[in-house]
C-alpha positions in Angstrom: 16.9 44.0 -26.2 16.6 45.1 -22.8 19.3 44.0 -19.8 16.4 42.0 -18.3 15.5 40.2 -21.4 19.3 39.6 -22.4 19.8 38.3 -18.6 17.0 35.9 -19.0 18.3 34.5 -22.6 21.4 33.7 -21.1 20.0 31.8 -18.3 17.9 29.7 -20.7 20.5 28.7 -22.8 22.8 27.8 -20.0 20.1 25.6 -18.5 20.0 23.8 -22.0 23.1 23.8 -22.2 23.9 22.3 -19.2 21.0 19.8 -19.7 22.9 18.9 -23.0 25.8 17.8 -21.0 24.3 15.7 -18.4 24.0 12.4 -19.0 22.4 9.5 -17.4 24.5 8.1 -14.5 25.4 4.4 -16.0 24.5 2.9 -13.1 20.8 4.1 -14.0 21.4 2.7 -17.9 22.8 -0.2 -17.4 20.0 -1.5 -15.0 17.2 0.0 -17.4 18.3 -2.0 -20.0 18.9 -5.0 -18.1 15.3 -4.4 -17.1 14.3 -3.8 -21.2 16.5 -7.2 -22.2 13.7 -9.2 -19.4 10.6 -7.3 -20.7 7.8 -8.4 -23.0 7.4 -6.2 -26.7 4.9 -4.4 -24.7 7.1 -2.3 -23.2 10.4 -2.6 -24.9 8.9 -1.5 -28.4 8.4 2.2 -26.9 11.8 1.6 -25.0 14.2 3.2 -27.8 17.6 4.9 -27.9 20.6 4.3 -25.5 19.3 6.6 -23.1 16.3 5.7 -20.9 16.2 9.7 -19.9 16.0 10.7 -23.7 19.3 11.9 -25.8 19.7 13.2 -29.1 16.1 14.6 -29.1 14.8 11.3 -28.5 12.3 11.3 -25.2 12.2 9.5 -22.4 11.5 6.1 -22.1 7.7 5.4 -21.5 7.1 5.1 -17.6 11.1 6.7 -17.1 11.5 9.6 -15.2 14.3 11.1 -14.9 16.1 14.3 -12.2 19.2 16.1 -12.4 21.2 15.7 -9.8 24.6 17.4 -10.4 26.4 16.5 -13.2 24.1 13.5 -13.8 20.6 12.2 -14.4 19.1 9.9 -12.1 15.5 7.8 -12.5 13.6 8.5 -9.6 10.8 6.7 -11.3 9.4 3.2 -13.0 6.5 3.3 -13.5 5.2 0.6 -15.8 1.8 -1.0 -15.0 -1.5 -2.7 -16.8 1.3 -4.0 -19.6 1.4 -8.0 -19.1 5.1 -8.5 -18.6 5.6 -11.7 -18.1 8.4 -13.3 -16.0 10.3 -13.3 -12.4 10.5 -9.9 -10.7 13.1 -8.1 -12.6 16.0 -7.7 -10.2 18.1 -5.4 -12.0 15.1 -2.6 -10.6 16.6 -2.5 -7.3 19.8 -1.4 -8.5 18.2 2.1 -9.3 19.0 3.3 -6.5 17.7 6.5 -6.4 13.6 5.7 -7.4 11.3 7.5 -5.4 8.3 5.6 -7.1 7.8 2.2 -8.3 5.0 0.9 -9.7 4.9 -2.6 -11.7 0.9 -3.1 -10.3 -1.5 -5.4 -13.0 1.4 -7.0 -14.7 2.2 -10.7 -14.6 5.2 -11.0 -12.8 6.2 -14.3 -10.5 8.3 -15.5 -8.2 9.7 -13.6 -4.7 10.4 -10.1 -4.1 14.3 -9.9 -4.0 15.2 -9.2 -0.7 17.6 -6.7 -2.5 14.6 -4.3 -2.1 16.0 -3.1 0.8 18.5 -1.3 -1.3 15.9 1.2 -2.9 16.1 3.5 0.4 14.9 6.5 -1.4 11.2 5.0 -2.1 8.4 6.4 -1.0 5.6 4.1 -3.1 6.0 0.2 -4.0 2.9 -0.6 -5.6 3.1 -4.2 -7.1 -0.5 -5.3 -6.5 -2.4 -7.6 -9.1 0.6 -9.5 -9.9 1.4 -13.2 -9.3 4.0 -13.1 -6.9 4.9 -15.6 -4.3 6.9 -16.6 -1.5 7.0 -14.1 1.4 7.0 -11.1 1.9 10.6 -10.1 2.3 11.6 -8.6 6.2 14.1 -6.0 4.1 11.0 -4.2 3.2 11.6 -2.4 6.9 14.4 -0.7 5.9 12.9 1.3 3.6 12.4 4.2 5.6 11.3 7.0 3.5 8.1 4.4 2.0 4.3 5.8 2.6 2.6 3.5 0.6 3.0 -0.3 0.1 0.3 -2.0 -1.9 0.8 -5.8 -2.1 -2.6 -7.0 -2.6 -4.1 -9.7 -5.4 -0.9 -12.0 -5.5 0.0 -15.4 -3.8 2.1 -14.4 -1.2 2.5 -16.7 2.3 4.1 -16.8 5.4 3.9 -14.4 8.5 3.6 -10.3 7.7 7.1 -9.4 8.5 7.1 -7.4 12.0 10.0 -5.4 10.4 7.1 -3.2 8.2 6.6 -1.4 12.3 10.2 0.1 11.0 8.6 2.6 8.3 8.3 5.4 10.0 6.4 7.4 7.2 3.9 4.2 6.3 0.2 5.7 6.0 -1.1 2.8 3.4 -0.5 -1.0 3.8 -2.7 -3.0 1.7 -1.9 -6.4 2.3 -5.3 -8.1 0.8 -6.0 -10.9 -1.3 -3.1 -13.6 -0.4 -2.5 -16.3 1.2 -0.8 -15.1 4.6 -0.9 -17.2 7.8 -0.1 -16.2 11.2 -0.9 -13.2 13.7 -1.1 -10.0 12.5 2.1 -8.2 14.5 0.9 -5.6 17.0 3.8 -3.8 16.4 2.2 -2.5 13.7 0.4 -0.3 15.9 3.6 2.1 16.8 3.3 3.3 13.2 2.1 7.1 14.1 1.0 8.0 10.1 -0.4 4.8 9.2 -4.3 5.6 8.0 -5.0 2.6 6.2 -4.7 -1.0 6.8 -6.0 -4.0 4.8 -5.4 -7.5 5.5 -8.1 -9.0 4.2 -9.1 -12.4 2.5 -5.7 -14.0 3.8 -5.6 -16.9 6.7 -4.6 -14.8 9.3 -5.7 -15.8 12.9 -5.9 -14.2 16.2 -7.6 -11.5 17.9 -8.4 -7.8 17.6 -7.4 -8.1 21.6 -4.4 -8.5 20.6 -3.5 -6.6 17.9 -4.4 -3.5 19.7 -2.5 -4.5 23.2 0.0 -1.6 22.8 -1.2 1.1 24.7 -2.0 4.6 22.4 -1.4 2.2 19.2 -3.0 3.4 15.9 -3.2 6.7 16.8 -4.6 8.4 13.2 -6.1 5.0 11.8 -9.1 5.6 9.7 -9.7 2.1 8.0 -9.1 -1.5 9.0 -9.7 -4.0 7.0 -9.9 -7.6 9.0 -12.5 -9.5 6.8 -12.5 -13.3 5.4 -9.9 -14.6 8.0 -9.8 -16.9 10.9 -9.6 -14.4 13.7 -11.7 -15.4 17.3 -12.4 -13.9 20.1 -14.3 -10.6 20.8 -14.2 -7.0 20.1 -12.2 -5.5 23.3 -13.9 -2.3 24.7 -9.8 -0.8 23.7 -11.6 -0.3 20.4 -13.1 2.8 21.3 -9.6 3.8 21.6 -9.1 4.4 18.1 -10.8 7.2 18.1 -10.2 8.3 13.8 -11.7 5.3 12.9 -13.7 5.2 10.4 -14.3 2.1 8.4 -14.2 -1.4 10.6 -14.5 -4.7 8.8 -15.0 -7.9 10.3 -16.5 -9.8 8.3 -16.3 -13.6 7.7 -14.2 -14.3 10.5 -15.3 -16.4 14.0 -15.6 -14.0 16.5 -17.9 -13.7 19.3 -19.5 -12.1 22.1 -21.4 -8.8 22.8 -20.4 -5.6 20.7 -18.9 -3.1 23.6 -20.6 0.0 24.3 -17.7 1.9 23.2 -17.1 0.8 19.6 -20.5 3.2 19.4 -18.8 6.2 20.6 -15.7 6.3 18.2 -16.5 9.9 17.0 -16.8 9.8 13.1 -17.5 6.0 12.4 -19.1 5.5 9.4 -19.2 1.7 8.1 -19.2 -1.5 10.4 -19.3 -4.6 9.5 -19.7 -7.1 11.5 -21.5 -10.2 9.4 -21.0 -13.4 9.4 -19.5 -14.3 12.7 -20.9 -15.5 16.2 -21.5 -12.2 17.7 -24.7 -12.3 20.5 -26.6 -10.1 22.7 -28.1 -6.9 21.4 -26.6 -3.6 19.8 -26.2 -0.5 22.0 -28.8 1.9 21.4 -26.0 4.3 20.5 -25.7 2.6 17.2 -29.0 3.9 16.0 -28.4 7.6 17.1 -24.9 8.0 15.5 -24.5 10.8 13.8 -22.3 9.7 11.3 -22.8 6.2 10.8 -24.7 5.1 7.5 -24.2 1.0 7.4 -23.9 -1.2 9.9 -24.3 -4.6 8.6 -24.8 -7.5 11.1 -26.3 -10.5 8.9 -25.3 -14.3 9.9 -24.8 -13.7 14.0 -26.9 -14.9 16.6 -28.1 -11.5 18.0 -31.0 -11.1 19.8 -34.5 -10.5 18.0 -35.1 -6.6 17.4 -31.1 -5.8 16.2 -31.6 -4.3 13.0 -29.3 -3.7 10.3 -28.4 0.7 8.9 -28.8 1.3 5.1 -28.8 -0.7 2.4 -25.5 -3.4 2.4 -23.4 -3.1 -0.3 -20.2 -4.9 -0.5 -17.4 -2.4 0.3 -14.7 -2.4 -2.5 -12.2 0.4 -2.4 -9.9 1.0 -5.0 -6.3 1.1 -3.9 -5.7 4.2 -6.2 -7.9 5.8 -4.3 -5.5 5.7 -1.5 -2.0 7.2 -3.3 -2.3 10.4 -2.6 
């Protein structure tokens, strides 16, 4: 055996080695099966063996993974989804402290977000959407300050969005749609420099566009917003042209008004608009019609002025929030 091959043995059986001897930090167990003692037999029947990170040739625990951090193993991620539990939002979660990812979405779960979320300051993505969760949305969600993805959408949450989600830093996806939020949509939100997607749709939110984009150089790299089926009022502000990555604006089912601005025809790669189903008047800048990127502007139930045609064929735009994680 050459010195090269002998070298590279030895290394390989030291990394196993030393995989042998690192164990799961019990901070990581304990909470995992915590979490197993509240799950349904979905779950829990693939859950077996002490370790959640796999010992004495058993694997993993389904939706477990597991990092070596030192001496120890850590779970950096839960990801266990489209598996009916059943129950309160397990709490013991938030104790594992070093998950990067968790992802609980198409489940059953009820009740509140603890606001002992805020503990979980490694997390990058919290997806819990298509749940059945209530209450509001907690405010300790701004402090997690490494999370780019928040997806929310298809529960029963109310209240106000909290203004504390302008503290993430590293947001680019808020999908907020499908609940039963009241209240202004905060412009703060608009100091987020990476956010590319926002959805509040089908909520009670109120308001105006004016208003959300009142901070000067807000949104700077937003590509879709996603107003439709609220109570908003008012017009579309010429600011609008503005945000100049936009790509998808809908505004449907709302009660806004007025004449569309010149502008909102100039934003450089828009490519859906939807504007149905609100009082909007007057006529549509030719600019619409010559747009070189544009392919549906839908503008059905508004009291426009005769010769204001609709571009392509409408469909109803649904967009998968897994399209959106990475």
């Amino acid at each position: 055996m050459g010195v090269k091959c002998a070298f590279q043995l030895i290394l390989m059986l030291a990394l196993l080695f030393n995989v042998a001897l690192c164990k799961t930090i019990k901070r990581d167990v304990k909470a995992l099966n915590e979490i197993k003692a509240s799950l349904g037999w979905r779950v829990v029947y693939s859950w077996v063996g002490d370790d959640p990170c796999g010992d004495g040739g058993l694997p993993p625990w389904s939706g477990v993974t597991c990092t070596t951090q030192g001496d120890y193993r850590v779970v950096t991620a839960l990801e266990v989804y489209a598996v009916s539990i059943v129950g309160p939002f397990p709490t013991a979660v938030t104790n594992l402290l070093d998950l990067t990812r968790l992802d609980l979405h198409n489940n059953k779960l009820t009740g509140p977000i603890p606001p002992q979320i805020g503990r979980l300051r490694h997390l990058k993505i919290l997806n819990l959407r298509w749940n059945k969760l209530q209450d509001v949305i907690p405010s300790e969600i701004g402090e997690l300050k490494s999370l780019t993805h928040l997806y929310l959408s298809f529960n029963s949450f109310k209240g106000e969005i909290p203004r504390e989600l302008a503290n993430l830093p590293d947001l680019q996806y808020l999908h907020l749609h499908e609940n039963r939020l009241i209240g202004r949509i905060p412009p703060e939100l608009g100091t987020l420099q990476k956010l590319r997607h926002l959805d509040v749709g089908n909520n009670h939110l109120v308001g105006t566009i004016r208003e959300l984009i009142r901070i000067e150089g807000c949104f700077p790299v937003l590509r879709n917003l996603y107003l439709n089926n609220n109570y908003l009022t008012g017009g579309i502000p010429a600011q609008i042209a503005n945000l100049t990555n936009l790509e998808i604006l809908y505004l449907s089912f709302n009660k806004m008004s007025g004449v569309i601005p010149p502008g909102l025809a100039h934003i450089p790669r828009l490519t859906y608009l939807y504007l149905d189903h609100n009082q909007f008047s007057g006529r549509l800048p030719d600019a619409f019609y010559k747009h070189p990127f544009l392919k549906e502007l839908y503008i059905e139930g508004n009291a426009f002025r005769p010769g204001v045609n609709p571009i392509g064929v409408h469909q109803v735009l649904e967009v998968s929030d897994s399209d959106f994680l990475f």
